[in-house]
C-alpha positions as CSV (number, residue, x, y, z in Angstrom):
1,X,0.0,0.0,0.0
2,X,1.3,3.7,-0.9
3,X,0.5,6.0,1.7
4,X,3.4,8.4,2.2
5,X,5.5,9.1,-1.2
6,X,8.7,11.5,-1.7
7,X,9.5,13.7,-4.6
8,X,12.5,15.6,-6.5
9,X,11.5,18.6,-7.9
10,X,13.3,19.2,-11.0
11,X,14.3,23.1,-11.2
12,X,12.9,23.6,-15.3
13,X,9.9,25.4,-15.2
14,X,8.3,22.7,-17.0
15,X,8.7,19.6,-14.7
16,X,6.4,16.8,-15.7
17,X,7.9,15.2,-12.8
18,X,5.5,17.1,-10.2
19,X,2.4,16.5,-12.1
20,X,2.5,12.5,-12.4
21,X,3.7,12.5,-8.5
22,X,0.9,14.7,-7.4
23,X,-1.6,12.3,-9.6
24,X,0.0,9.4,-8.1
25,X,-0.3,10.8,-4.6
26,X,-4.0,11.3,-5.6
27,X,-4.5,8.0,-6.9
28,X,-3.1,6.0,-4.0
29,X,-5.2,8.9,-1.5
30,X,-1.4,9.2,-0.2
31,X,0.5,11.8,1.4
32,X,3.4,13.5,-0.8
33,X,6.5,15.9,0.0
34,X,7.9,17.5,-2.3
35,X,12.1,18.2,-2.4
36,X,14.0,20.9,-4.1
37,X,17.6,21.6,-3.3
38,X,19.4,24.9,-3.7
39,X,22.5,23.4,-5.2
40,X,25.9,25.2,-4.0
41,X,28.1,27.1,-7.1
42,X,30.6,24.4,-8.4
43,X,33.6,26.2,-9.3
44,X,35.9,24.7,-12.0
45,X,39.0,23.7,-11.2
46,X,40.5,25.6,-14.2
47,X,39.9,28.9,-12.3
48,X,42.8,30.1,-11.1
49,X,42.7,31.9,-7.5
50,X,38.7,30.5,-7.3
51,X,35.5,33.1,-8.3
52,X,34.7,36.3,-6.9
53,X,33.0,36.4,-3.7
54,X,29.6,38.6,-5.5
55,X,29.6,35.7,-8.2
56,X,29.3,32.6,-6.2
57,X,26.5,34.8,-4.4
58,X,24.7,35.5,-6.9
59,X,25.1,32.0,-8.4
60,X,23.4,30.8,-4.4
61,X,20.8,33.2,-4.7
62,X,20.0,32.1,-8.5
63,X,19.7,28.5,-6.8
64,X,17.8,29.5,-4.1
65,X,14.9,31.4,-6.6
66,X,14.9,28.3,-8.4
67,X,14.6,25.8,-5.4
68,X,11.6,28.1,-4.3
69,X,9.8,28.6,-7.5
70,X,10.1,24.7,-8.0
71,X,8.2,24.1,-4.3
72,X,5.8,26.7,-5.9
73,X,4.5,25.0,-7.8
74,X,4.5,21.5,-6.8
75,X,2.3,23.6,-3.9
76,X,0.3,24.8,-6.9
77,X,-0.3,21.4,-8.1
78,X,-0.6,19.3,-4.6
79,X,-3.5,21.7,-4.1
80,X,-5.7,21.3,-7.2
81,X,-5.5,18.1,-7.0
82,X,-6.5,18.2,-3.4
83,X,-3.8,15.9,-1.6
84,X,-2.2,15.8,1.9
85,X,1.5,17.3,1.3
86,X,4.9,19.0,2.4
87,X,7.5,21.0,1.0
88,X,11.0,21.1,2.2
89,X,14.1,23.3,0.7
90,X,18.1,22.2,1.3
91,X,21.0,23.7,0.3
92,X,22.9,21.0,-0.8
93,X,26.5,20.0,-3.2
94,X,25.2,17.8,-6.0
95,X,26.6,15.1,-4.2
96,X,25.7,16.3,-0.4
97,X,21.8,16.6,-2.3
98,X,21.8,12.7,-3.1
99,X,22.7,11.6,0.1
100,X,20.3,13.9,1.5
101,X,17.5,12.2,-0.5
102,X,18.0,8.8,-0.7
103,X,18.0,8.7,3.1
104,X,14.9,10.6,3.4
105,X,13.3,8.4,0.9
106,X,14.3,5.6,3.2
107,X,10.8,6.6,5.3
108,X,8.7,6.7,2.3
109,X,7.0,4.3,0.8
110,X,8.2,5.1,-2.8
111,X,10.7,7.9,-4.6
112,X,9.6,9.8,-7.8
113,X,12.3,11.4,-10.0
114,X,12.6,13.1,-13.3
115,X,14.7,11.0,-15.7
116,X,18.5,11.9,-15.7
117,X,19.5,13.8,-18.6
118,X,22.9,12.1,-19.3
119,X,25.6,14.9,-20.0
120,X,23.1,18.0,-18.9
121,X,22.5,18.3,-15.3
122,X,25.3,16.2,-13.0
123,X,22.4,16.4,-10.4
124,X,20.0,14.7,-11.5
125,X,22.2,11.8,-12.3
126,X,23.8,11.5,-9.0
127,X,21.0,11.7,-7.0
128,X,18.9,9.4,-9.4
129,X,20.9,6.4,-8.9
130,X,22.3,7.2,-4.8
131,X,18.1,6.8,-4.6
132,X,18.3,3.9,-6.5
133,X,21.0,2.3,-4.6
134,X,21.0,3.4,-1.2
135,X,17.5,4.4,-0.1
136,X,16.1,0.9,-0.1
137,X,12.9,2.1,-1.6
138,X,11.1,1.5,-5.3
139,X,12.2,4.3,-7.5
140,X,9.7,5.5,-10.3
141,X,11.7,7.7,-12.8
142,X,9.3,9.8,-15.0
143,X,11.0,10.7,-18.2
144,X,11.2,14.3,-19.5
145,X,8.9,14.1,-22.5
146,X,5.7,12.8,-20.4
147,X,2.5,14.0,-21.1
148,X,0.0,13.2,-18.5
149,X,-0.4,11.9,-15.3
150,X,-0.2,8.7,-13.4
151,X,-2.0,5.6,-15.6
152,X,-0.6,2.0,-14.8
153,X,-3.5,0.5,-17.0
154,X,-1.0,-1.9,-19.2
155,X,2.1,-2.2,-17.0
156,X,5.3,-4.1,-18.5
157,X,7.6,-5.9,-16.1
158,X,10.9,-6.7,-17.3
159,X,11.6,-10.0,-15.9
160,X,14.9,-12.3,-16.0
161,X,14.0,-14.0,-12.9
162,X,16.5,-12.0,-11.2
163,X,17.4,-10.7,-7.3
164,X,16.5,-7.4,-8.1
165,X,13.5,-8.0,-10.5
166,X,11.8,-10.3,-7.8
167,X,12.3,-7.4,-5.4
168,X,10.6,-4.9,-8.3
169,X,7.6,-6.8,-9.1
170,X,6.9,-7.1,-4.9
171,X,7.6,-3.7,-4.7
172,X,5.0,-2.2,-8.0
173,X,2.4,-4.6,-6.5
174,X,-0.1,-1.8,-5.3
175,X,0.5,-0.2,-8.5
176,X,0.4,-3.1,-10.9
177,X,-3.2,-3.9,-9.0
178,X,-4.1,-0.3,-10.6
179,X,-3.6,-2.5,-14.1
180,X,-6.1,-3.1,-16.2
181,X,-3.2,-5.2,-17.7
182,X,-0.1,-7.0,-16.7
183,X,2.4,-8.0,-19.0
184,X,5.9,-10.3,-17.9
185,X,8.2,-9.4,-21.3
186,X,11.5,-11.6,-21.3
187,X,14.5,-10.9,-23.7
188,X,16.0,-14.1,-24.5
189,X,18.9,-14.6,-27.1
190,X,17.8,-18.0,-28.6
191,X,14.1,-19.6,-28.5
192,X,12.9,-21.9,-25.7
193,X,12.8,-25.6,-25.6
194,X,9.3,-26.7,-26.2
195,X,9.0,-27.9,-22.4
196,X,9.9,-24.5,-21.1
197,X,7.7,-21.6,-20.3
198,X,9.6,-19.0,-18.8
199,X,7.5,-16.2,-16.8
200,X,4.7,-18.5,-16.0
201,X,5.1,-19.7,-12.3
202,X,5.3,-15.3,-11.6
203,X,2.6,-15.0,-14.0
204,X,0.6,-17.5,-11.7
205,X,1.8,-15.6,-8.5
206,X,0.8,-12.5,-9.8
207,X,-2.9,-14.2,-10.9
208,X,-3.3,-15.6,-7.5
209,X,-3.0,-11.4,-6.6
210,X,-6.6,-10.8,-8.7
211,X,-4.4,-9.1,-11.1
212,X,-4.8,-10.3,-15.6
213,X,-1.5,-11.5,-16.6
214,X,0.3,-12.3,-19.8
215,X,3.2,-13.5,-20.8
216,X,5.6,-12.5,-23.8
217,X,9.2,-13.8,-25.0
218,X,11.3,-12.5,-27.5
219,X,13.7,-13.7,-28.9
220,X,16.5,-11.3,-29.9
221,X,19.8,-12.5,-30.3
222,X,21.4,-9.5,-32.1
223,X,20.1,-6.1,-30.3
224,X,20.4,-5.0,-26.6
225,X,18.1,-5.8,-24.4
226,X,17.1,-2.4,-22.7
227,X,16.4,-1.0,-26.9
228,X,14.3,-4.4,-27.0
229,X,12.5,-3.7,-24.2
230,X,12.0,0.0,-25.4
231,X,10.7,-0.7,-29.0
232,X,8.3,-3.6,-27.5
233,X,6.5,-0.7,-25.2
234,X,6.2,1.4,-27.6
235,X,4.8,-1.2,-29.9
236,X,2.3,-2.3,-27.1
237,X,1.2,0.9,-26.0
238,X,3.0,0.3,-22.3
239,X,2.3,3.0,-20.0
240,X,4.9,2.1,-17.2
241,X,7.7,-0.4,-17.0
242,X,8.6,-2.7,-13.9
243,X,12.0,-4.0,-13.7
244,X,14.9,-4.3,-11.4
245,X,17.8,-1.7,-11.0
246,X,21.1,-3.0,-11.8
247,X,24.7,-1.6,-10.7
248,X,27.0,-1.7,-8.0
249,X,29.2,0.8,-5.9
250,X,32.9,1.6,-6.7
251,X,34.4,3.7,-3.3
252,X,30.4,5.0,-2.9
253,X,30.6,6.1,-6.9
254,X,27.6,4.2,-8.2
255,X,28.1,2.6,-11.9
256,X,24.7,1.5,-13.5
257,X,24.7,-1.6,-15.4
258,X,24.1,-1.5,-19.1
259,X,20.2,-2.3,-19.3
260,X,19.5,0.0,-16.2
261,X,21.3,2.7,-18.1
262,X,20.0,2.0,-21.4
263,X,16.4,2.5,-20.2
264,X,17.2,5.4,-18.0
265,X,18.8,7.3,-21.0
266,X,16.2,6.5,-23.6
267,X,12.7,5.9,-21.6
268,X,9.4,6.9,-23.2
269,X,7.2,6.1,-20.4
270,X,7.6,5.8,-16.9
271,X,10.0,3.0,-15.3
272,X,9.5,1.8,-11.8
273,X,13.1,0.4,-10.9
274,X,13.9,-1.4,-7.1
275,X,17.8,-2.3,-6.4
């Protein structure tokens, strides 16, 4: 059950990021607080002698505005649409910001984040996968061209029978009972043997849930698996995709493994990832 969720506000003035939490919130009756961070100046290290003191003020104050416009209207939104919510602002490094969140997350029952923008903003894609990794909690990332709010109706998980996409599919279950219908896609590289099923002892767990349950292989020995699973949403009309975050930690710097970053970088519709 989703009661109490947690949200990064992203600092564009479009962020389709508060509008599909706030719906979510709505749709679950839950609770919601909404995050922005005030990010200190990062000063180059080609800068001899380090920046005037007036222009790393002005850079915190630019931060501040923005932090405080983006709890504006996430307030704006929580209130149309009538939900129970907070609002907290922290001034924060980029990487002083991710810890921050992923263990405030840890008390929620789910995180919502815009997708990283690989290359763009450094902050978004530390604090995306420290909440990945270290809060403990389901992550939905909601990418940047989303249109709309929260609609689970067909749901995609992503299954290999893995640690972390066992720990996904418990984790989406109050959202995948939302589902109108539930879909387990497996990327294989070669076809089954004729005695095999794969997916259908979850798709039975998942039935014995109340919830309508099919299951799809494809076989795809020559393309990756994350632009497989892409192009088969897309083709089915998914509206959100379950599957388990991949990675590890290297001296607390978190490197995502190839199919977690391959979604992440190219999503169309919402992913909900658990690590």
């Amino acid at each position: 059950m989703i009661k109490d969720m947690i949200v990064n506000l992203g600092l564009a003035e479009r962020d389709p990021t508060v509008d599909y939490a706030v719906s979510m919130a709505e749709a679950f009756a839950a609770h919601i607080l909404g995050v922005a961070f005030a990010y200190e100046p990062v000063i180059p290290g080609t800068v001899m002698g380090g920046m005037p003191p007036e222009v790393i003020d002005a850079q915190r104050n630019e931060a501040n505005q923005k932090a405080r416009a983006a709890l504006a209207r996430f307030e704006q939104a929580a209130k149309r649409a009538g939900v129970m919510f907070e609002t907290h602002l922290a001034e924060a490094s980029i990487a002083g910001g991710a810890d921050r969140f992923s263990r405030l997350a840890r008390r929620f029952d789910i995180a919502v984040v815009g997708q990283p923008r690989r290359g763009e903003t450094a902050a978004e894609e530390v604090l995306s996968e420290a909440v990945l990794f270290d809060s403990g909690r389901p992550v939905v990332f909601v990418p940047f061209i989303q249109r709309g709010g929260f609609k689970p109706d067909r749901t995609m998980i992503a299954w290999d029978g893995s640690r972390a996409a066992t720990r996904a599919v418990a984790d989406s279950l109050p959202l995948l009972q939302k589902a109108k219908t539930v879909e387990i896609v497996i990327v294989a590289s070669k076809p089954e043997k004729d005695d095999e099923v794969p997916g259908a002892d979850l798709a039975q767990h998942l039935a014995r849930h109340g919830l309508a349950v099919e299951v799809k292989r494809i076989t795809s020995p020559d393309v990756d698996v994350a632009s497989t699973l892409l192009s088969y949403a897309a083709d089915a009309g998914v509206d959100m995709i379950v599957m388990g975050g991949y990675g590890h930690s290297r001296l607390r710097e978190f490197v995502l493994g190839g199919v977690t970053r391959g979604l992440l970088e190219s999503m169309t519709v919402p992913v909900l990832m658990s690590h």
